[in-house]
C-alpha positions as CSV (number, residue, x, y, z in Angstrom):
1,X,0.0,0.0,0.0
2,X,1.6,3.6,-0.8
3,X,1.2,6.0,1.2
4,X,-1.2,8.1,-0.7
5,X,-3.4,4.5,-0.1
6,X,-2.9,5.6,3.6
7,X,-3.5,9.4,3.3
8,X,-7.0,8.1,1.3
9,X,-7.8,6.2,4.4
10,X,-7.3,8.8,6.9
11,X,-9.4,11.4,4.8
12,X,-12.0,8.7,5.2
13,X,-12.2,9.2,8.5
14,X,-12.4,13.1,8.7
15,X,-10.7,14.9,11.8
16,X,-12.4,14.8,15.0
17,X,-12.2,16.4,18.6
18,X,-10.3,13.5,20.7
19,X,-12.9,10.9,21.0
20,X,-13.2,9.2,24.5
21,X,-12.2,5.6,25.0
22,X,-14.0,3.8,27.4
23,X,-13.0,0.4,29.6
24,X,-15.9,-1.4,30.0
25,X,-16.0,-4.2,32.8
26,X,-18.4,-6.6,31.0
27,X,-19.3,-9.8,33.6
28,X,-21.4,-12.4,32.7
29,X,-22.3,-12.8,29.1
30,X,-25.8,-12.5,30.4
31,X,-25.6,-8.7,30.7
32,X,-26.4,-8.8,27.1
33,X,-29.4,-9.9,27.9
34,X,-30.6,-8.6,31.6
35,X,-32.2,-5.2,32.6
36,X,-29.6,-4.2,35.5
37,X,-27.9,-1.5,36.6
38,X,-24.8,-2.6,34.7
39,X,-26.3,-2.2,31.4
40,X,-28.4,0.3,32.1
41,X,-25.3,2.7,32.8
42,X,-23.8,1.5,29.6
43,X,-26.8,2.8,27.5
44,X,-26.9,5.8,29.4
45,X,-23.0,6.4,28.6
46,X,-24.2,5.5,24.6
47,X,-26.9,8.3,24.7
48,X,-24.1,10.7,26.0
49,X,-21.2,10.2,24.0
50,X,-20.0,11.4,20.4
51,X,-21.4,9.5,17.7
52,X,-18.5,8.0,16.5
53,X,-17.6,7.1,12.4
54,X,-16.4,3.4,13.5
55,X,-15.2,1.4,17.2
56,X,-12.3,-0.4,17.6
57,X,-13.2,-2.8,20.8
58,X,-10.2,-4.9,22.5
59,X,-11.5,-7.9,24.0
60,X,-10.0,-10.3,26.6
61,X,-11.8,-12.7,25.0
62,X,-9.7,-12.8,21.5
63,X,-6.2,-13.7,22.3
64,X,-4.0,-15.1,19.5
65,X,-0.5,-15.7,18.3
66,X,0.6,-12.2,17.3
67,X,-1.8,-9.3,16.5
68,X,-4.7,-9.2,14.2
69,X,-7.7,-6.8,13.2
70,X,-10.9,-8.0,11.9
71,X,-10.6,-6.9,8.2
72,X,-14.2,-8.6,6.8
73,X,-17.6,-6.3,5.3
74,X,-20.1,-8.3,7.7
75,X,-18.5,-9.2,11.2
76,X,-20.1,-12.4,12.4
77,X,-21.5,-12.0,16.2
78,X,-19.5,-14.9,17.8
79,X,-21.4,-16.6,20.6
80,X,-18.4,-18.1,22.9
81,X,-19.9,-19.5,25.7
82,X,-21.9,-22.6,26.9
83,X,-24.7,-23.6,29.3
84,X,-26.8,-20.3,29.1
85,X,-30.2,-20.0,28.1
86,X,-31.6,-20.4,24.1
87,X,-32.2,-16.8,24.4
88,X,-28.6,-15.6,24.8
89,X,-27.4,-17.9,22.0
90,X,-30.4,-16.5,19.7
91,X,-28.5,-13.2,19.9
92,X,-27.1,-11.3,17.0
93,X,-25.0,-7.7,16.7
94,X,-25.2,-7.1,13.2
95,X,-23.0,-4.4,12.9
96,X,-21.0,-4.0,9.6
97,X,-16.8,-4.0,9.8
98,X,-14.6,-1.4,8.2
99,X,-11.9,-1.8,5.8
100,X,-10.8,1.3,5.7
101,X,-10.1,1.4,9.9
102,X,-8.5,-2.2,10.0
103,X,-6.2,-0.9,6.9
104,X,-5.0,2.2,8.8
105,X,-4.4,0.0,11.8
106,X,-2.7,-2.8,10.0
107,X,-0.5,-0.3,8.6
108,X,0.2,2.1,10.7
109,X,0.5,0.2,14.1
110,X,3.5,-2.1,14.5
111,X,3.3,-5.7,14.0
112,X,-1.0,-5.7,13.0
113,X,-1.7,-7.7,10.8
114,X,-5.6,-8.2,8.8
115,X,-7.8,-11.3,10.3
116,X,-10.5,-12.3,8.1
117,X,-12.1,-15.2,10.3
118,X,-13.0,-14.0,13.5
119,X,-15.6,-11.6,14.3
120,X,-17.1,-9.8,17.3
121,X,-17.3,-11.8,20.1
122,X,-19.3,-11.5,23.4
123,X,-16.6,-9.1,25.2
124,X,-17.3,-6.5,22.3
125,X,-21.1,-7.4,21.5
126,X,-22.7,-8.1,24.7
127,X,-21.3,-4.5,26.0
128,X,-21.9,-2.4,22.3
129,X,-26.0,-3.7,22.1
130,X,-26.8,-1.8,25.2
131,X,-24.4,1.7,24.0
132,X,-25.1,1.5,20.4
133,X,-28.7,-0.7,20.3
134,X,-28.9,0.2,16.6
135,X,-25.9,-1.7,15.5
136,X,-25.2,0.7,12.6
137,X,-21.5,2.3,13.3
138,X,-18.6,-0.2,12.1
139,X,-17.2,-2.1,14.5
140,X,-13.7,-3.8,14.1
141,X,-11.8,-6.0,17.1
142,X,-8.1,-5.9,18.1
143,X,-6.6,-9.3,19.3
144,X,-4.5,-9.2,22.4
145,X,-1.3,-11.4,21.8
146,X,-0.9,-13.7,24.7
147,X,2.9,-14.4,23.7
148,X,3.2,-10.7,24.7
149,X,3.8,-9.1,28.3
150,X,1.8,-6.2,29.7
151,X,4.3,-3.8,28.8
152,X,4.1,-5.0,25.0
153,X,0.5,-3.5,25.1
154,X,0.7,-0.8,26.7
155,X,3.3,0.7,24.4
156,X,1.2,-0.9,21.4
157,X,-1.4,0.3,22.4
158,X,0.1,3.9,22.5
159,X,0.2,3.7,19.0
160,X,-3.4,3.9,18.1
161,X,-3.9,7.5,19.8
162,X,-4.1,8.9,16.0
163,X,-7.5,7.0,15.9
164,X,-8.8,9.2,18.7
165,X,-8.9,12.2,16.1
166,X,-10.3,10.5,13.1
167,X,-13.4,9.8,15.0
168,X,-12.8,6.2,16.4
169,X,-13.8,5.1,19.9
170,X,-12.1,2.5,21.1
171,X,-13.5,0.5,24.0
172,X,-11.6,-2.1,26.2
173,X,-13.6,-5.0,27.4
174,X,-12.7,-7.2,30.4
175,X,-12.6,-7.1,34.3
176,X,-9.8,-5.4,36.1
177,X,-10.5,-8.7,39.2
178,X,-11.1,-12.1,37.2
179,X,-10.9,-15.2,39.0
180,X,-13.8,-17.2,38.1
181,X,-12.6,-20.2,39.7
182,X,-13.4,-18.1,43.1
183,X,-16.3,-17.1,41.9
184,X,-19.5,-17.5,44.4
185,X,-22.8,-16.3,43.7
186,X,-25.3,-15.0,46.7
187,X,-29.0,-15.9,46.4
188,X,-28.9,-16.7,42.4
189,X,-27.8,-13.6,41.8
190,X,-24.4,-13.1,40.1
191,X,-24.8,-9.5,39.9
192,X,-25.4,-8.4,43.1
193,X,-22.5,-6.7,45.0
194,X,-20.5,-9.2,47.2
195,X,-16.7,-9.8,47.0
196,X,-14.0,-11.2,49.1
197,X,-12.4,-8.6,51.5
198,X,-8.8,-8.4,49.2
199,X,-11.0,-7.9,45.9
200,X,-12.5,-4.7,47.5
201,X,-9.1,-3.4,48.9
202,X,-7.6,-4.5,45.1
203,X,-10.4,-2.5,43.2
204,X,-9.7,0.2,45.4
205,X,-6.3,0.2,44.9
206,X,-6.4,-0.1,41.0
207,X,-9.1,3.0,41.2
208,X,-6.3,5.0,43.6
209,X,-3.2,4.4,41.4
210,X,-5.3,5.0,37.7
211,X,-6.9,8.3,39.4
212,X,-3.1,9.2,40.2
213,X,-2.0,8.2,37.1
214,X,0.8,5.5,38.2
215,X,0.8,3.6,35.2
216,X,4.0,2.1,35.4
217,X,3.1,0.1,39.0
218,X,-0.8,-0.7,36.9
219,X,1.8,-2.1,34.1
220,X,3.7,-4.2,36.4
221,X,0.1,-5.2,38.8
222,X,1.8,-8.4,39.6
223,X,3.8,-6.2,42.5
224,X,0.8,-3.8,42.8
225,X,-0.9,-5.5,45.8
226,X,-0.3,-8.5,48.0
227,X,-3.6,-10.4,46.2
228,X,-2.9,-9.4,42.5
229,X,-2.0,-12.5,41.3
230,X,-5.5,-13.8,43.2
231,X,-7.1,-10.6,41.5
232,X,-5.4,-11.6,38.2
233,X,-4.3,-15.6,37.6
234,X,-4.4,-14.9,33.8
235,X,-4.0,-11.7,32.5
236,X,-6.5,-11.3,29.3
237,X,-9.3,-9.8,31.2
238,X,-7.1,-7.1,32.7
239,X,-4.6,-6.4,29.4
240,X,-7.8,-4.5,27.7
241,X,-7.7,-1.9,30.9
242,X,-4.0,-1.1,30.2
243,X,-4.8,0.0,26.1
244,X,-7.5,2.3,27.5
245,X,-5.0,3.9,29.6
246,X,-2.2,3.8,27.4
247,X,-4.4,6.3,25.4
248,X,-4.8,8.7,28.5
249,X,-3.9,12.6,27.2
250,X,-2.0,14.6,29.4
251,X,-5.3,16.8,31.3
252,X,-7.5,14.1,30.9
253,X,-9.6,12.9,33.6
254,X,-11.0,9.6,34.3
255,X,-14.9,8.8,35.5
256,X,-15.6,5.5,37.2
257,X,-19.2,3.9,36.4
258,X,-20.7,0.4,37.2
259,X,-17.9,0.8,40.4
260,X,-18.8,-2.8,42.4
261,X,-17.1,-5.7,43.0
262,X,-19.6,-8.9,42.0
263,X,-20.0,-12.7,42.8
264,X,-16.4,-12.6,44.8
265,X,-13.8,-11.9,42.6
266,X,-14.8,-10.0,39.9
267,X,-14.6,-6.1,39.3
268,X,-17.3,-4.5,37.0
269,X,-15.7,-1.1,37.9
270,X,-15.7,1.0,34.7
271,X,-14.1,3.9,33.4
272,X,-14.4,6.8,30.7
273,X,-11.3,8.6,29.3
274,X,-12.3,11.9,28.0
């Protein structure tokens, strides 16, 4: 591709105020589905943000060998789960893809490379039906490489801060406290607020360092608290929450939303960047 292949691309997307970029702690694929206060905070945060011309979602729940970017016309909605009910499985997220974004990305972030197989799974769909019900602005997906470190994507992340101004929100999607083998559910209810005593003093302490901006020590969480590696035992859910804050301007502030701690160990705390 020449480079006046690339300045076409960009003039596709015309020049925008920094769009935010959101990390969205998405739970139980059965949000997509529920009428909670989880999603209802997520369409509330749809009917007050920028439209934007096309998303870029990173979910922990598309981990590959290298890094790839969903490059077909007609996404399929990818329903990777089992043992939930007919309904959720009945679901679809019809959004179309965009060439144009996955062809800036693939060339101008290091190491991208086009993926014309995968999708949008439920980290990216379950979430984006409740912000955008409508399913009409392109969606594309950003594998997380799971032979990389969390350092690898923060810094590659860093390199997608051009798509902030050509009118791209990009949304992380995971937990920042995922241990689902610790998981226990009060009364049937897997969304009502209950956690262990360290997974309320480790969402605490995640919201305390990204408020202060200590990026580095979020980087290296593994030394961040005593119960990280408790909080964290594999690192996909939480490696979404460090390319949202890779992306972080210099005066920014962030809001928390959907700020509880669920079923034990898992974190449904929320933020907005911009």
């Amino acid at each position: 591709m020449t480079l006046n292949d690339l300045h076409k691309q960009a003039k596709a997307f015309s020049d925008t105020p920094p769009m935010p970029v959101i990390f969205a702690g998405h739970g139980t694929p059965m949000n997509a589905i529920e009428n909670n206060e989880f999603v209802r905070a997520w369409s509330a945060l749809g009917a007050g943000l920028p439209r934007p011309q096309a998303i870029l979602c990173v979910s922990a729940h598309w981990e590959t060998k290298g890094t790839f970017v969903t490059a077909m016309e007609k996404p399929k909605t990818i329903h990777d789960f089992y043992g939930f009910p007919k309904e959720l499985y009945a679901q679809q997220y019809p959004a179309p893809g965009s060439s144009g974004l996955s062809d800036m990305v693939a060339e101008r972030v290091q190491d991208v490379k086009p993926d014309y197989d995968w999708g949008l799974d439920h980290g990216t769909w379950s979430v984006l039906k409740h912000i955008y019900p409508y399913a009409d602005i392109p969606v594309v997906q950003l594998s997380i490489d799971y032979s990389k470190d969390a350092r690898y994507h923060y810094q590659l992340a860093r390199q997608l801060s051009f798509l902030r101004t050509k009118g791209v929100l990009i949304i992380g999607s995971g937990n920042m406290i995922h241990n689902l083998r610790m998981v226990r559910v009060e009364n049937d209810d897997f969304n009502a607020e209950y956690g262990y005593d360290w997974a309320f003093e480790l969402n605490d302490v995640f919201k305390e360092r990204i408020q202060n901006r200590e990026h580095s020590a979020l980087i290296d969480y593994n030394h961040i608290h005593n119960s990280a590696r408790l909080a964290i035992p594999t690192p996909e859910h939480y490696i979404p929450l460090l390319y949202v804050l890779a992306l972080q301007g210099k005066d920014e502030e962030v809001k928390f939303f959907n700020d509880k701690v669920i079923a034990g160990s898992l974190s449904m705390t929320s933020l907005v960047i911009g």
